[in-house]
C-alpha positions as CSV (number, residue, x, y, z in Angstrom):
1,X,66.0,54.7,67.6
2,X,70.1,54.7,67.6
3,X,71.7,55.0,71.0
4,X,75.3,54.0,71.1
5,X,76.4,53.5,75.0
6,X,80.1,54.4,76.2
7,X,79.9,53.5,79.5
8,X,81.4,49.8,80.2
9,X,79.6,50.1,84.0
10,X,76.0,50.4,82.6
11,X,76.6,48.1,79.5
12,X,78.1,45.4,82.0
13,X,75.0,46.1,83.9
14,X,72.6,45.5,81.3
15,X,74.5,42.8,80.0
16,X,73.9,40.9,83.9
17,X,70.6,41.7,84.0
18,X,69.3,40.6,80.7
19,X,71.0,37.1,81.8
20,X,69.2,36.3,84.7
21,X,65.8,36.9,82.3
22,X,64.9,33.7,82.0
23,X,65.4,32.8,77.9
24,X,61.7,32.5,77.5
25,X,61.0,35.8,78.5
26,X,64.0,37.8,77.6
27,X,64.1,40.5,75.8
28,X,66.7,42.0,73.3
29,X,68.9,45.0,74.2
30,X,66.9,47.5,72.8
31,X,63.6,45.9,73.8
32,X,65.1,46.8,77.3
33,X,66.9,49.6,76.9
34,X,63.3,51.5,75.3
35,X,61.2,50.2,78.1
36,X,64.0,51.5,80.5
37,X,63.8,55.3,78.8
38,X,60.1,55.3,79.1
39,X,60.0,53.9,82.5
40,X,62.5,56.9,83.7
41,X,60.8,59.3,81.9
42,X,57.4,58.4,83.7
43,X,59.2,58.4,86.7
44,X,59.9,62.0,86.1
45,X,56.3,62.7,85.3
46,X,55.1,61.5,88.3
47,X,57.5,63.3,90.6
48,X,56.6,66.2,88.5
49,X,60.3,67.0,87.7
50,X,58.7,67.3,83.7
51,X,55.6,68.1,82.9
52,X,53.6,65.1,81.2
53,X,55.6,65.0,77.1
């Protein structure tokens, strides 16, 4: 997967929120960012915005 982010807002973001992971437990950007896409997309799923891919 290649996803190249131009948005400073949501990089800062991700940036703060992967540092209060604690460093046992933390995963790597795109660990994060890939469990973030499929998360969303379930999300539309269930609110039946797409129909199940």
């Amino acid at each position: 997967m290649s996803i190249n982010f131009n948005d400073r807002n949501t990089e800062a973001r991700m940036q703060k929120a992967l540092s209060h992971f604690n460093s046992m437990v933390r995963p790597d950007k795109q660990k994060f960012v890939s469990e973030a896409i499929n998360h969303y997309i379930d999300s539309l799923i269930k609110s039946k915005v797409i129909k199940k891919v």
